[in-house]
N, C-alpha and C positions, 0 to 999 in steps of 0.2 A: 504493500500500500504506500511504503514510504516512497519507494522509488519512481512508482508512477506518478504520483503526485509531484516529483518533484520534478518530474520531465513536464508535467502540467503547469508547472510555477516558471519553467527555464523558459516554456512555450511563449508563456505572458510576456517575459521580459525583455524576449526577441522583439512580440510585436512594438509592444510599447517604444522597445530599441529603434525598433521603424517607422516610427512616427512623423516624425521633422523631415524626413525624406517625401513624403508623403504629403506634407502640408506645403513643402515649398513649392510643389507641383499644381495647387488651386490657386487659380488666380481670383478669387475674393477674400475681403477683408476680414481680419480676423471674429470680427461678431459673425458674420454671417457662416464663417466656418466652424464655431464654435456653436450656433445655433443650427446649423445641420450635425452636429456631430452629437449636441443633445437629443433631437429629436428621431434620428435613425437607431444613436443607441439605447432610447428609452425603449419603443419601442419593442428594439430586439430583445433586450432583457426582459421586458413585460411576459413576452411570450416566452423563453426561457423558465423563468419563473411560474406561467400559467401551467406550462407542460411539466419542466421536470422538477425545481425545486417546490414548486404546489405549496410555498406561503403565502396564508392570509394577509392581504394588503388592506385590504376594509378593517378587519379586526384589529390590524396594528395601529392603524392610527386611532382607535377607537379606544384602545388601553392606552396612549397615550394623553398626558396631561397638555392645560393650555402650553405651560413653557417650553415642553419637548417641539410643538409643533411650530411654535415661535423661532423655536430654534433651529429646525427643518428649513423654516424657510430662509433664515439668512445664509445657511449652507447652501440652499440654492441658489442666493446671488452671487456668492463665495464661490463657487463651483463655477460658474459661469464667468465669473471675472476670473478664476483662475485659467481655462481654457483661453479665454481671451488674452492675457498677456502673456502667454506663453506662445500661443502661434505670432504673436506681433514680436517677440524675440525674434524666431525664426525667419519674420523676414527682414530683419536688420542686421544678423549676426549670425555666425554659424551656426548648425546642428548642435556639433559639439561643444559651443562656449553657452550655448544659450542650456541645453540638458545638465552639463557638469556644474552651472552656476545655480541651474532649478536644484540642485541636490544637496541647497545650501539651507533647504525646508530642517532638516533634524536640527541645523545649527540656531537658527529664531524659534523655532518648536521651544528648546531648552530658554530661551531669553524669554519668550512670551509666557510660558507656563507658571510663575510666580503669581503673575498679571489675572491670567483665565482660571485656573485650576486648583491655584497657591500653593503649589512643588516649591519645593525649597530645591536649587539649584546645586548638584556635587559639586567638587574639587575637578572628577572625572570630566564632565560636561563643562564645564571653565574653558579645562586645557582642550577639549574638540572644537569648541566655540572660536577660541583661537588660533588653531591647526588652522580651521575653515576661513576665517577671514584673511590668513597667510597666505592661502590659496586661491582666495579672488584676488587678491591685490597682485598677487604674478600675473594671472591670468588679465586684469586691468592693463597690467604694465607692458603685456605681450599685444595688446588688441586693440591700441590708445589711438589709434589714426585710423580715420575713414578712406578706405580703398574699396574702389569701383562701385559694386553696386550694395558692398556693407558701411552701416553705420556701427560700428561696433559697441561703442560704449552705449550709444540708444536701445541696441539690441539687450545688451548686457544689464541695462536698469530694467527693462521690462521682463527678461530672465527672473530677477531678484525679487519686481513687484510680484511676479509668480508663484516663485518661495518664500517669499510670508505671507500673501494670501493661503498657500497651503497649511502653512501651519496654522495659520486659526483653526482651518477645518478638521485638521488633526486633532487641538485641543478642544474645539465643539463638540467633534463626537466623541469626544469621552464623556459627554453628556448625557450621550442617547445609547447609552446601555441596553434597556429595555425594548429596542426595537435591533430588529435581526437584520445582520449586515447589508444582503443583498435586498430588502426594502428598501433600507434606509437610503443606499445607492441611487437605488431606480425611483425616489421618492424626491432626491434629490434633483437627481437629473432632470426628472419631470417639474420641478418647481424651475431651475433655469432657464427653462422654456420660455416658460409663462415670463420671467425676471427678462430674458434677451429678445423675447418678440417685439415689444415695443420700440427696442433701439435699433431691429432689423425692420419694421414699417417707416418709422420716422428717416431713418439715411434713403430708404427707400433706390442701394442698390444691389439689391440679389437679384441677380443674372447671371442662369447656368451657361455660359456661352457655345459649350460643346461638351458632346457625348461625354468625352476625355473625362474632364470634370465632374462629369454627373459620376460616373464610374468611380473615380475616387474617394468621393463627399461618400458614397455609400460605401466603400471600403473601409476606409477612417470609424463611419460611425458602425456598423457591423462587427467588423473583426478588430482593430484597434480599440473600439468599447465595449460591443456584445459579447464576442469572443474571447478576447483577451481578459473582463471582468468574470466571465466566470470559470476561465481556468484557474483563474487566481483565487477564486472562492472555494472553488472546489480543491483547491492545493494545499490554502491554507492551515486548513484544522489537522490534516496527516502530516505536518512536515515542520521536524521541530525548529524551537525561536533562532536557535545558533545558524542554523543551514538556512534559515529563510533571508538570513542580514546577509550573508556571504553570497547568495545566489541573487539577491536584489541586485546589486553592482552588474549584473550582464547588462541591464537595462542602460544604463549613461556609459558604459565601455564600449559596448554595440553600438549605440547610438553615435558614438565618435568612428566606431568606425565603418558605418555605413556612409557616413557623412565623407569623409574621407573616397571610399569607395565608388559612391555612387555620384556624388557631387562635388566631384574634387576639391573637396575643402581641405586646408591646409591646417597641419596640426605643426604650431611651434614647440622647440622644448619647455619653454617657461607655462605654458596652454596646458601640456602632459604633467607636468612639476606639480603645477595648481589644479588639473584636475584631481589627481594622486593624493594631493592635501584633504582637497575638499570629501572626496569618498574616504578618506583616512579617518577622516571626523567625524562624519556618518557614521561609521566602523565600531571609533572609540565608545559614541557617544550612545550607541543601540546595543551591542554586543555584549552579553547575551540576554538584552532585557527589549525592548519594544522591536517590532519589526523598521528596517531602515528603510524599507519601499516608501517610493515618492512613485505613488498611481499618477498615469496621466491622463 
């Protein structure tokens, strides 16, 4: 069971790995990519869930109190702005500056949680906190000039707006105990919908231009969401906490090097240096205690 599972957890981190590859290729703006990617992979999960996990969604929210649901909903906004600066990295900055900087969520996860939670912060988590900021600032010092068609440091702040929007959602739902992961997900998703339709009617340009696109938008939300979330669910509970932080890293090492591969992005050494920092800190600061995945 372990082993399967854990081919099911490496499967996720490929696709996820895949992603930014995938996004530079849609020529629409990041709301509008981020709002078909909510609404394809609500969907798909819906029916996952109808079919094989068969939990109650009606009843969940129904054992849910006013605060849980208050708090659902600004996950949805959070979930949707987090998709949204993340693809807006992507198209100002590499694959790989924009992923190894998103995986800078465990290092403000530890700074915000006295704030959200009221963790009292380690010794342990200090020194990751500061591995990781070592780590962007090479990565800063490697990426400081805008050449051809990246803006790097623009790219690179919208990276980071990225990772601490995630971390809120990290410390939210440790709110919502009570309601079972893959609702709370699909609950989410569906409420960013609702949070990013209006700012896809108002700009009022989504425009599938070509097949190409369409194809994509439904790949993205499908298997980069559908797919890729419930391998990951279903990997989860079989596959202990230590293996699950160590095999989280396929996702932003892949990720660099599909970028690399497929879109001839260039990886400096100081980019390698600082990203090896930044997932060093992840590392210290999860191992062997919370899982280190940064879901996209």
């Amino acid at each position: 069971m372990d082993k399967k599972s854990s081919f099911k957890l490496i499967g996720a981190m490929l696709i996820w790995g895949s992603l930014g590859i995938f996004v530079k290729n849609i020529h629409l703006s990041s709301v509008e990519i981020a709002f078909s990617r909510a609404v394809v992979g609500s969907l798909f999960i819906f029916m996952i869930n109808k079919f094989y996990f068969k939990k109650p969604i009606i009843d969940s929210l129904k054992s849910s109190n006013k605060k849980s649901i208050f708090i659902l909903i600004i996950l949805g906004l959070l979930l949707g702005l987090n998709w949204v600066f993340l693809f807006q990295s992507y198209k100002y900055t590499t694959v790989g500056n924009g992923t190894l900087i998103y995986y800078l969520a465990p290092a403000f996860t530890i700074l915000l949680s006295p704030i959200i939670t009221k963790e009292k912060i380690k010794l342990k988590s200090l020194v990751s906190v500061f591995v990781a900021i070592s780590g962007l600032a090479l990565i800063l010092i490697s990426n400081g000039e805008t050449s051809g068609e990246y803006n790097h440091i623009k790219g690179m702040l919208f990276a980071l707006a990225a990772a601490i929007v995630y971390a809120l959602i990290v410390l939210m739902n440790k709110k919502l105990n009570n309601i079972d992961d893959i609702i709370r997900t699909l609950i989410q998703m569906a409420l960013s919908i609702v949070i990013l339709l209006p700012l896809v009617v108002t700009r009022g340009n989504f425009k599938v231009e070509n097949g190409l696109t369409l194809v994509i938008l439904l790949f993205v939300g499908v298997v980069h969401t559908g797919i890729a979330y419930m391998l990951y669910f279903l990997s989860f509970k079989d596959v202990a906490t230590d293996k699950i932080v160590v095999l989280s890293y396929i996702d932003p090492v892949s990720s660099v090097i599909f970028g690399a591969l497929f879109l001839s992005e260039r990886i400096s050494i100081n980019t390698v240096i600082g990203g090896i920092l930044i997932l060093g800190s992840s590392f210290i600061s999860n191992y062997p205690g919370r899982s280190g995945k940064v879901e996209e």
